[in-house]
C-alpha positions as CSV (number, residue, x, y, z in Angstrom):
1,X,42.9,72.3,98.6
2,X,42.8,74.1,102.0
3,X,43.8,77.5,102.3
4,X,47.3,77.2,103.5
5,X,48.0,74.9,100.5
6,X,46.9,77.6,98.2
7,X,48.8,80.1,100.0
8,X,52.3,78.3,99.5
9,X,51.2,77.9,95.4
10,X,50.9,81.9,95.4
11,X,54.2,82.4,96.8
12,X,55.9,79.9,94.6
13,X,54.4,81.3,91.6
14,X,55.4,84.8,92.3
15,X,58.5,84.0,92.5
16,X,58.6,81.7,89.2
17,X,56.9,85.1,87.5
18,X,59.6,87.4,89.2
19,X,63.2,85.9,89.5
20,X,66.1,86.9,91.6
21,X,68.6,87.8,89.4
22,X,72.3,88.6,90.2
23,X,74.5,91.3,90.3
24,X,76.2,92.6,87.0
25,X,79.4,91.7,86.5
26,X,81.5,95.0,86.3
27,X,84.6,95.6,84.1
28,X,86.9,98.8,84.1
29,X,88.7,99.6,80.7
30,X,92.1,100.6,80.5
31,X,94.4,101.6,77.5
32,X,96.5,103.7,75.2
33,X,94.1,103.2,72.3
34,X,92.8,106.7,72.4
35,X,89.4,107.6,71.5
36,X,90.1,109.0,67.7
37,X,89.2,106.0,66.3
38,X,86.9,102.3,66.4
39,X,89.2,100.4,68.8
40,X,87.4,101.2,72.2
41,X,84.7,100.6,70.6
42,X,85.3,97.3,69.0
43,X,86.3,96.3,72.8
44,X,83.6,97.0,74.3
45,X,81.0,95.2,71.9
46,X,83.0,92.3,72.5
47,X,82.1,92.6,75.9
48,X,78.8,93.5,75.8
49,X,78.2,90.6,73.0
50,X,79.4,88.4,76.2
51,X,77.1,89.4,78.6
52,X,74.7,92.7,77.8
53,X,74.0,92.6,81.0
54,X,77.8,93.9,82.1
55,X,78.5,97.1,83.8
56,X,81.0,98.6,81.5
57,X,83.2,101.7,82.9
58,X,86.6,103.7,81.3
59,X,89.5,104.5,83.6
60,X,91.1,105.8,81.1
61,X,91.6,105.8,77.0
62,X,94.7,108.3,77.3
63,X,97.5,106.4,78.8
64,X,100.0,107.7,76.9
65,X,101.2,105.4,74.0
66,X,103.5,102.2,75.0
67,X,103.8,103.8,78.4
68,X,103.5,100.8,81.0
69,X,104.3,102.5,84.0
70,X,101.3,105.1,83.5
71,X,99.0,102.0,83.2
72,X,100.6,100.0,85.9
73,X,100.4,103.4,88.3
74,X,96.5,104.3,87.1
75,X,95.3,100.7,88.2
76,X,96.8,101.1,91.4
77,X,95.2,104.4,91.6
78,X,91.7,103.2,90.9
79,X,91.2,99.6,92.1
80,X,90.2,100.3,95.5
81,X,87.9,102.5,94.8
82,X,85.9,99.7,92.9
83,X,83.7,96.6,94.7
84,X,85.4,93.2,95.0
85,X,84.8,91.0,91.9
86,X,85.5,93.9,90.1
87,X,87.2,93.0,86.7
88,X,90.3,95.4,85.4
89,X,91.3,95.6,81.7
90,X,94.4,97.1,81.0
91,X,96.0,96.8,77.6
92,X,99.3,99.0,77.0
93,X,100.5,95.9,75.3
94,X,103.9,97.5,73.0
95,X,104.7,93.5,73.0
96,X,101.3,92.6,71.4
97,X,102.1,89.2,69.4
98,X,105.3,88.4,70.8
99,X,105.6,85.4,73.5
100,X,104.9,87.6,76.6
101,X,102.3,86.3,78.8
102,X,98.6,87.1,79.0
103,X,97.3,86.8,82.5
104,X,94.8,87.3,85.1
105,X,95.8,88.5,88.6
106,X,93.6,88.1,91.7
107,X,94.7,90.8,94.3
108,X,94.1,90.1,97.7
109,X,91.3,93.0,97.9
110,X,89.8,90.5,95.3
111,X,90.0,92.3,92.2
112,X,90.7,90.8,88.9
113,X,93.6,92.2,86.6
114,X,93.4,90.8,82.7
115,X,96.6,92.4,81.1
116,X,100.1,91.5,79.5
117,X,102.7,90.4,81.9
118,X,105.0,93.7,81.0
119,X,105.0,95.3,84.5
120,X,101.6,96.6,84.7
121,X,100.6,94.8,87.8
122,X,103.6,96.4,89.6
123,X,101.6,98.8,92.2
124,X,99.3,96.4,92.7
125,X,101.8,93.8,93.4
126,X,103.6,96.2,95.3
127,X,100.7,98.0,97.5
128,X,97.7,95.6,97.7
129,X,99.6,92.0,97.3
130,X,98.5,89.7,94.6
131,X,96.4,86.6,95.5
132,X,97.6,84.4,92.4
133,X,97.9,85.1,89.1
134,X,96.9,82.4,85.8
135,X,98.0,82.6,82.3
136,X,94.7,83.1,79.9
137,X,94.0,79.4,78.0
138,X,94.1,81.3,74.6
139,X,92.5,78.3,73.0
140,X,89.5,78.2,75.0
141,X,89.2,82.3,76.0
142,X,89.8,83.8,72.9
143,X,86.6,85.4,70.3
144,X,85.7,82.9,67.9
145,X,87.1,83.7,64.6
146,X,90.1,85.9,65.4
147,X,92.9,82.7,65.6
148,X,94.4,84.7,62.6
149,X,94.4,88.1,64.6
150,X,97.7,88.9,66.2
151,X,97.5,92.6,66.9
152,X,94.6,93.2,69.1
153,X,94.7,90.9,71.7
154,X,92.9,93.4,73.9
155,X,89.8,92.9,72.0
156,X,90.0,89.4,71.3
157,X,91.9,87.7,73.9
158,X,91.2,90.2,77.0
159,X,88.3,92.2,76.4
160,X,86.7,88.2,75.7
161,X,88.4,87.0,78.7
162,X,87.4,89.6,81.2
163,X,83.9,89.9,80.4
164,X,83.4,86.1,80.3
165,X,85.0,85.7,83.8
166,X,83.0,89.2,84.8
167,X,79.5,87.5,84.1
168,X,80.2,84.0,85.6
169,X,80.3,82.0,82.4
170,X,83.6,81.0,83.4
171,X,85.5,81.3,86.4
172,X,88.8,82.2,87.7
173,X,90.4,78.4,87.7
174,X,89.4,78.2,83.8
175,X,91.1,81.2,83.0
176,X,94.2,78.8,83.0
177,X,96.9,77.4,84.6
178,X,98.5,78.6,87.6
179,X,101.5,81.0,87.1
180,X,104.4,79.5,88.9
181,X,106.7,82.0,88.0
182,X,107.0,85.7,89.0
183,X,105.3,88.5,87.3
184,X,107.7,91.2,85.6
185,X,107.5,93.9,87.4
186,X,109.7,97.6,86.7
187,X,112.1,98.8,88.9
188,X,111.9,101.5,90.7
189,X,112.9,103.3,94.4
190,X,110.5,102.7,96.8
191,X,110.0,105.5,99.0
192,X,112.1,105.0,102.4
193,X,113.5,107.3,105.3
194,X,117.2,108.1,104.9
195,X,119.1,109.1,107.5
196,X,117.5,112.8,107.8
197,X,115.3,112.8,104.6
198,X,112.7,111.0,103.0
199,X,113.3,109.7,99.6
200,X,111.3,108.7,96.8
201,X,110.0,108.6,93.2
202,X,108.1,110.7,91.3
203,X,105.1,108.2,90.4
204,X,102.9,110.8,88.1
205,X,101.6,113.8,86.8
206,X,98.5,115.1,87.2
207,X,97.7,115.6,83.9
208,X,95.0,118.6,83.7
209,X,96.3,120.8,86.6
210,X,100.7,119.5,86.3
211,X,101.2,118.5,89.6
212,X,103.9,115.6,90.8
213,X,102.8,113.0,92.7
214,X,105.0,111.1,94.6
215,X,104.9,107.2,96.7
216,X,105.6,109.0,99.5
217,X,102.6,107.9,101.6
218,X,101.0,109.3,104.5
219,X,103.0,106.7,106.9
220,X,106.5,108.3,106.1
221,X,105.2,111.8,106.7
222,X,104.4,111.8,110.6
223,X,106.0,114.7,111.2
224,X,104.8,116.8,108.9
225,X,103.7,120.0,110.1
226,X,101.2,122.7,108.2
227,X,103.1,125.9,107.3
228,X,106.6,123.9,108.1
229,X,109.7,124.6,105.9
230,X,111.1,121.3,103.7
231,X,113.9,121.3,101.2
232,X,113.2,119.9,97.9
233,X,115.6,117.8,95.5
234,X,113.9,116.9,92.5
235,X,116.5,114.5,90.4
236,X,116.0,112.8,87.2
237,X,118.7,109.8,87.2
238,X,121.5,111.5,89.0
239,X,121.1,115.0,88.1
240,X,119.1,117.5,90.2
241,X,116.5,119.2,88.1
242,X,115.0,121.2,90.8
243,X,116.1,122.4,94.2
244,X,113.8,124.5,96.4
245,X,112.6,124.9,100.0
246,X,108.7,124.6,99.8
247,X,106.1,124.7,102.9
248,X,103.2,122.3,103.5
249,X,99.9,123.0,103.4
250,X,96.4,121.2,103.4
251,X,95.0,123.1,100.8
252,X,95.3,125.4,97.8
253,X,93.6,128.0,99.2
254,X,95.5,128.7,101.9
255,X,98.3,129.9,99.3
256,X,98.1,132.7,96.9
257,X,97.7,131.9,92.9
258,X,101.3,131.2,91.8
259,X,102.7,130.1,94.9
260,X,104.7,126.6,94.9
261,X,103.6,123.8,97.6
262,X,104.3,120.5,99.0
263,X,100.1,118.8,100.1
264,X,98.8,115.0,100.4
265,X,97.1,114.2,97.2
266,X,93.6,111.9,97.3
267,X,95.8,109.1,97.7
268,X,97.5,110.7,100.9
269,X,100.7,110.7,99.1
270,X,103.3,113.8,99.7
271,X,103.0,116.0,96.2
272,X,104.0,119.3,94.5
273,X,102.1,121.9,93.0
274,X,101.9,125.8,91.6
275,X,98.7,127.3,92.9
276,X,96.6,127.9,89.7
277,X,99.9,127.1,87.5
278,X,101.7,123.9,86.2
279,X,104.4,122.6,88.3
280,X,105.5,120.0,86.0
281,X,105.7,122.3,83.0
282,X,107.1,125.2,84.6
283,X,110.2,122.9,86.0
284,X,110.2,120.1,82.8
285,X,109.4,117.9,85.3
286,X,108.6,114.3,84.3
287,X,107.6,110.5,86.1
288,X,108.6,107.3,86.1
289,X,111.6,105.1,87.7
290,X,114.3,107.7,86.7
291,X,112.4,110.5,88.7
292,X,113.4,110.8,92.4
293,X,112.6,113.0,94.9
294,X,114.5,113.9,98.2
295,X,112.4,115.9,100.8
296,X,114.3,117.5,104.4
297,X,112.8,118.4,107.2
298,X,114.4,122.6,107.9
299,X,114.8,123.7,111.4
């Protein structure tokens, strides 16, 4: 054998001793489950008893109970922040063993979304676009043994689901079939320009410091000026729970502790905040569809 031959053995050897091995898959968690008790748990060794290989991360365990629009909003919130292929859990699932749908959702930044058709993939429907969306095969993608289990379909039907299609043993066509018809989504005012005012809902709460976030984004707000002077019209259905001309600033510090503001969040949307206080508690101000904002630009 000459020396060139010997040569290509080494190299091919090498590589039979030391494989190439793919990425992880990657799933982020979602729920209302809390972290009191077992169930996060029980998830996630579902998932790992997949694939130990997966990447497993929280968004978040504290989605307040039932809530959808908290879970649909904290997706949105999170999922480009992730790499593509990325896998998304969600379960705020108050229909759990009813006849609503259990899908998968391929956004068109190529995420994957494994939830209850309830409304939770309205942001992401309604600021990324979604790609196509299949309804789970519950027969074939479901933990072996739990046919009899009718409450916890986020540990045997998605938490199985999502980590088999986030380590390749299946893929996105065997989820199931196609969804032909549209997602349910919640209703809500989009945030528009209105004659002289900007319009909008309040979308969430920051819950550790209390300030309102709004879906007025960055695009809407090209006039906004530092240190300028906006009235404020806080309503929740028709009935105005606060009313107050605020100025604009970049950041906290330019303001004194106390003081009340109008500032882009980290999602460059238009939001309201005290200074080292609570906005939300010191007004009893809430989120969701029935909370609108009006903001006007003062002379």
């Amino acid at each position: 054998m000459n020396s060139r031959a010997i040569n290509l053995l080494k190299f091919f050897c090498f590589f039979l001793a030391f494989p190439v091995f793919s990425e992880p898959g990657i799933v982020v968690f979602q729920s209302d489950f809390g972290i009191a008790d077992g169930a996060v748990s029980e998830v996630k060794g579902v998932m790992y008893s997949v694939d130990r290989s997966l990447i497993i991360s929280d968004l978040t365990n504290e989605i307040p109970p039932y809530n959808i629009w908290d879970a649909a909003y904290r997706l949105y919130q999170t999922a480009s922040y992730w790499p593509k292929k990325t896998v998304f859990v969600s379960v705020v699932d108050p229909g759990v063993g009813t006849d609503r749908r259990s899908v998968v959702a391929l956004s068109k930044q190529g995420h994957y979304f494994v939830t209850p058709d309830n409304g939770t993939l309205t942001f992401i429907d309604a600021m990324y676009g979604i790609e196509e969306v299949r309804v789970i095969n519950e027969t074939a993608n479901r933990l072996k043994g739990s046919q009899q289990s009718y409450t916890f379909y986020g540990r045997d039907v998605y938490g199985y689901t999502a980590a088999k299609l986030a380590s390749g043993k299946i893929s996105f066509a065997e989820v199931g079939p196609v969804l032909k018809e549209p997602i349910v989504k919640l209703a809500y005012q989009k945030a528009s320009i209105k004659e002289n005012s900007i319009q909008g809902t309040i979308v969430s709460l920051d819950p550790n410091y209390g300030n309102v976030w709004t879906d007025i984004n960055q695009s809407l707000l090209k006039s906004l000026k530092e240190n300028q002077s906006y009235k404020v019209t806080i309503f929740h259905k028709s009935d105005a729970k606060y009313s107050k001309t605020l100025k604009f600033y970049n950041t906290f510090g330019q303001t004194v502790k106390g003081d009340e503001l109008l500032y882009l969040n980290s999602l460059m949307n238009l939001s309201l905040a005290t200074n080292q206080g609570s906005f939300a508690k010191n007004h009893d101000i809430g989120s969701g569809a029935d909370w609108t904002i009006r903001v006007e630009a003062l002379e």
